[in-house]
N, C-alpha and C positions, 0 to 999 in steps of 0.2 A: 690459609686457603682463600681469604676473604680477596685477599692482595693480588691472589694468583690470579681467580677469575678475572679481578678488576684490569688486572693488563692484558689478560687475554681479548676481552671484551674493547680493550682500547685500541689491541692488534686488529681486532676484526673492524673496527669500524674506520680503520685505514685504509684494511683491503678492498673494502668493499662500498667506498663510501659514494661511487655512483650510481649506488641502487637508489639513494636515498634524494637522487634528484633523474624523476621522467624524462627531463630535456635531454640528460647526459647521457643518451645509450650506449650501453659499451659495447667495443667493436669485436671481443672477446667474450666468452664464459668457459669458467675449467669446466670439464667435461670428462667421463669416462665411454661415453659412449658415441660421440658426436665430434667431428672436429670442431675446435673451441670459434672459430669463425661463423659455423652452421650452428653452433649451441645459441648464440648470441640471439639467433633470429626465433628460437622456440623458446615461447613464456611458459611462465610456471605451470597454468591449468592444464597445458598440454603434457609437461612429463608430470604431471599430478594423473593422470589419467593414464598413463605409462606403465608409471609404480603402483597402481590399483591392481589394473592388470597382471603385472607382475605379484603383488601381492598374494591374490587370490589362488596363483597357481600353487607361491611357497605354502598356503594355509589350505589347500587338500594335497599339498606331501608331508605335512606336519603342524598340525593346530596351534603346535603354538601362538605362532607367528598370527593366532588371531587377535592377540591380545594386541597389537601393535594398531589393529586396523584402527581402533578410534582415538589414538593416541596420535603417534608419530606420523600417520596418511591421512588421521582428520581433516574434515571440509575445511576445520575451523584452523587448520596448522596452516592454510596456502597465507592466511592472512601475518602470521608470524614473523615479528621480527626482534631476531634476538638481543642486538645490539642495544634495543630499547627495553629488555625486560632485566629485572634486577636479580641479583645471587641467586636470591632461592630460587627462584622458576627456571635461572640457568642449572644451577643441582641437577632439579629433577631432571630435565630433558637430558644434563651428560648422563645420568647416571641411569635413564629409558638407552639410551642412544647404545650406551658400550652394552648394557647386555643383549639388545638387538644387535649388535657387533657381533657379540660371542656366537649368538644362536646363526647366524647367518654365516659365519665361517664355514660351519657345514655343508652348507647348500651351493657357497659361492661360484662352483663351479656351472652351475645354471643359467641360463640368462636372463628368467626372472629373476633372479638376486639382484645382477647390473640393473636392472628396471627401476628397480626399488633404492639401490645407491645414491645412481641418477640424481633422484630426486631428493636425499638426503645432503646431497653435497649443492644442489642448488639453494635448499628451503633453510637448513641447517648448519649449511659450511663445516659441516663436519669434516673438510679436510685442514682444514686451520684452528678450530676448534678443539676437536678428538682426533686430533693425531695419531696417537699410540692405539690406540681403540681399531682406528680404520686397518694400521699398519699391522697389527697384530690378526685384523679379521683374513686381511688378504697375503701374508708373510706363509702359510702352508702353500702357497699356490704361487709362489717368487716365481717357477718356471714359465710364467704366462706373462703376455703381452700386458693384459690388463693392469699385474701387478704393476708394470712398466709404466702406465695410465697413472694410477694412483700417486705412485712416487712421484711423478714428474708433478703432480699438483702441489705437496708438499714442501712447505719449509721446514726441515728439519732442523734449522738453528746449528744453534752447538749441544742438540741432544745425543741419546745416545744413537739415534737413527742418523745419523750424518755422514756414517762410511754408505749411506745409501746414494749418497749426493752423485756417486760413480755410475748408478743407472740412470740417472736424468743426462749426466752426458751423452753416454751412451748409447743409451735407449736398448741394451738387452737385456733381456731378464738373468737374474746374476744366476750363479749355479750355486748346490746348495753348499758346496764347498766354500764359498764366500761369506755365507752366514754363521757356519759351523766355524769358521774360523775367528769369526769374530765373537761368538760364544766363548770363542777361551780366550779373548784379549777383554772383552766385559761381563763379568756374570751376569751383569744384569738385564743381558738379552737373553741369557738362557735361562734367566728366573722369570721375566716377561711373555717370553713365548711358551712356557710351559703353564702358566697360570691361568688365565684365562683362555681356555681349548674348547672349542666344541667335541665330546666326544663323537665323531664320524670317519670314516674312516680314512679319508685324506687326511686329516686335521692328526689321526693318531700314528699313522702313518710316518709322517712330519716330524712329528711331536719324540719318538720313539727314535727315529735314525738319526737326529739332532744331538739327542741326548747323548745317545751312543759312538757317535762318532767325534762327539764335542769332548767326552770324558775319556775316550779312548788317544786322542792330540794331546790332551796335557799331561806335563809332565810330572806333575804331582799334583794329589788330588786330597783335600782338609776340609774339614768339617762345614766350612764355609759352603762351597760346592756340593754336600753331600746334601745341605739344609735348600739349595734351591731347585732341587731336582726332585726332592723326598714327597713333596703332595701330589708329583704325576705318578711318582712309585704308588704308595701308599693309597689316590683313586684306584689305580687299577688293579690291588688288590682287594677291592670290595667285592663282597657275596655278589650286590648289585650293583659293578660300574658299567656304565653308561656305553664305555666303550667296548665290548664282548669282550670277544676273544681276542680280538686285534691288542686291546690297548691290556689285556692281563697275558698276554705274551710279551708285550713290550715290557711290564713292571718286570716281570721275571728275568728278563735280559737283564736288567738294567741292575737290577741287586745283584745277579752272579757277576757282574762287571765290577761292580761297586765294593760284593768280598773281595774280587783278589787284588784291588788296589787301595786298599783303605783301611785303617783298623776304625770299626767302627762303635760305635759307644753299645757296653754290655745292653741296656735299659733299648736300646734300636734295634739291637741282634735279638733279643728277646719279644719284642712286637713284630720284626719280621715274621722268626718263625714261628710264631702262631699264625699271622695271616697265611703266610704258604701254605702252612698246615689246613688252615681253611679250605683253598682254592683246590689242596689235591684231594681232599672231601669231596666237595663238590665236584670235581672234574671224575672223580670214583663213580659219585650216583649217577651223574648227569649225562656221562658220556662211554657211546661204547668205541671208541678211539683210544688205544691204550698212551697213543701218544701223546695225547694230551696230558693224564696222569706222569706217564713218566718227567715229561718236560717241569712239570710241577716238583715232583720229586729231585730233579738234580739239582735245581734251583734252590731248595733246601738245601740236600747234600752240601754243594758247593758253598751255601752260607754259613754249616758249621764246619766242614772242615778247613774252611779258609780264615776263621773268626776262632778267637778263643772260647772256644763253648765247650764246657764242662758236663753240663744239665740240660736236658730239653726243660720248658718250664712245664709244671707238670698240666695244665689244660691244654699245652700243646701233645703232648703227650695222650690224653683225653680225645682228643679230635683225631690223631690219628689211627687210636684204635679202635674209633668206628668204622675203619676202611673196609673194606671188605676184602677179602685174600691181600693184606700187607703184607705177610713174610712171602708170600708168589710174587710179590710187585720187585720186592728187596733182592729176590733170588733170584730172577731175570736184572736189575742192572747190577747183582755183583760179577755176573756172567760176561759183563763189557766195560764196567768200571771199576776202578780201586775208592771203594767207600769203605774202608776198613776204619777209616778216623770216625767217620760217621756212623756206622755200625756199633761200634766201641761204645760212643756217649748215648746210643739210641737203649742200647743193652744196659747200661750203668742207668739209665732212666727209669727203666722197668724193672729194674732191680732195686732201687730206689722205693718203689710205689705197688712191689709185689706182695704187700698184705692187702692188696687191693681186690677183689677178685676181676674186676672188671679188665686187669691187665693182665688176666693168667695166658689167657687165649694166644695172646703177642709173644708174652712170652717164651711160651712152650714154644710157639712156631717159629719163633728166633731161634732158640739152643737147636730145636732138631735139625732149625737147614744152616746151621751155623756153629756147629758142635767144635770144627778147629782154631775158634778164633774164641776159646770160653782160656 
């Protein structure tokens, strides 16, 4: 890590090494907002005063972004120079920088956000710097000029962002089919772009038709690929993810995708369907849209009848018979689906756990609206 920064720190003070003498002014500045010949002629306190501005708007649409102000748009940051400061103080500031990244993905589409870039990419050079950080904040929004902006400031090396080198040609913004395709020639953009997300709803948006259209291209899908998609799965099925509805409709997609092309490990199919089991709880109390409940339920369905699943585990089991009218939910989709697999191991379940009483209720209501399938 030590080694990393020290060449990065070496890179920057090649790029940038006419700041470090007054006489030399440069006839350029990269710029996202400005052509680089009109950047040149505005100094720092002016887009220091830009990004305030901006600031202030992103922090009454969302406080966080207060925590930034006396940090990263401090009086005391126009004096900042990083080339001069050592590892640790470089640390902190990547590691302030990228989760102002994250949080700012969200909002990017604002023009307070550019206000505030602005000024990270003059004070911070965060485009030579934090690369991956910036490319990752403004990569949901590829369909924009801006993103175009960004790129074209970028040296992307021989990383893994270097099929980008084709919109600095160009200069248009790629279409998402360009990105999704290169999600199945590297995982490790489609492990990157899904890690660091702002839950918002472009960002989930993004995040979800990537996924899905990246796992749907390839031709075989292993464990490998299951393991860098699994923490976007896995937030959005939390009680409380960030992302509503948008990004726990997207996890659901994306396991019913995942049963019918993948056998996935028992100890996975068993954490799934308990969280599902969760979320169509919750979608029960929470919501008088049957369609959300249902969509919850095929998502299951579809994860045991496509998986070798024997046994619900039994607190999966537990969660769903606090549903309220389940054998009414079960009797409307056997009405337009074939869940006979799933019916099967849901009945061997409660037959399993019917010294219980708390599973008689299920039960009965299973055999009466399902007495041909005993």
């Amino acid at each position: 890590m030590a080694s990393s920064i020290a060449s990065q720190l070496q890179a920057i003070k090649s790029l940038i090494k006419t700041d470090s003498d007054p006489q030399k002014r440069p006839f350029t500045r990269p710029s996202i907002l400005f052509n680089p010949k009109d950047a040149a002629d505005i100094d720092l306190d002016a887009l220091f005063s830009i990004a305030l501005s901006g600031l202030e708007v992103l922090i009454s649409t969302d406080e966080r972004f207060k925590n930034y102000k006396n940090d990263l748009f401090s009086h005391k940051s126009r004096e900042l120079d990083r080339e001069l400061m050592g590892i640790e103080d470089n640390n902190r500031i990547n590691a302030t920088i990228s989760s102002y990244l994250r949080l700012l993905s969200g909002y990017f589409h604002l023009p307070s956000a550019l206000k505030t870039l602005e000024y990270l990419i003059r004070r911070y050079k965060i485009h030579v710097y934090n690369t991956e950080d910036l490319i990752l904040c403004a990569l949901p929004y590829h369909d924009t000029h801006i993103f175009v902006r960004i790129v074209q400031l970028i040296d992307t090396g021989n990383s893994k962002w270097k099929f980008l080198d084709g919109v600095k040609a160009s200069g248009a913004p790629p279409p998402r089919e360009v990105i999704v395709q290169q999600c199945t020639r590297d995982k490790g953009i489609l492990e990157a772009s899904h890690k660091k997300f702002q839950p918002s709803r472009p960002v989930i948006s993004f995040c979800t038709a990537v996924s899905v259209e990246a796992l749907g291209s390839l031709t075989t899908l292993d464990s490998d690929v299951v393991k860098r998609v699994l923490p976007y799965v896995v937030s959005g099925l939390q009680p409380d993810a960030k992302g509503g509805l948008d990004h726990k409709a997207g996890a659901l997609m994306i396991v019913s995708l995942l049963a019918n092309r993948v056998a996935l490990s028992p100890k996975l199919v068993k954490s799934l369907i308990r969280s599902i089991a969760e979320v169509a709880r919750e979608d029960a109390r929470e919501s008088s849209d049957l369609q959300s409940v249902r969509t919850s339920f095929m998502a299951l369905i579809n994860l045991v009848q496509l998986q070798s699943v024997e046994m619900l585990p039994k607190k999966a089991v537990d969660i769903l018979n606090e549903i309220r009218d389940l054998s009414g939910i079960l009797a409307g989709l056997t009405k337009e689906f074939n869940i006979d697999k799933f019916f099967a191991v849901f009945l061997e379940s409660l037959l399993e756990y019917r010294w219980e009483n708390c599973f008689q209720f299920s039960l009965n209501g299973c055999l009466n609206l399902f007495p041909v399938k005993l």
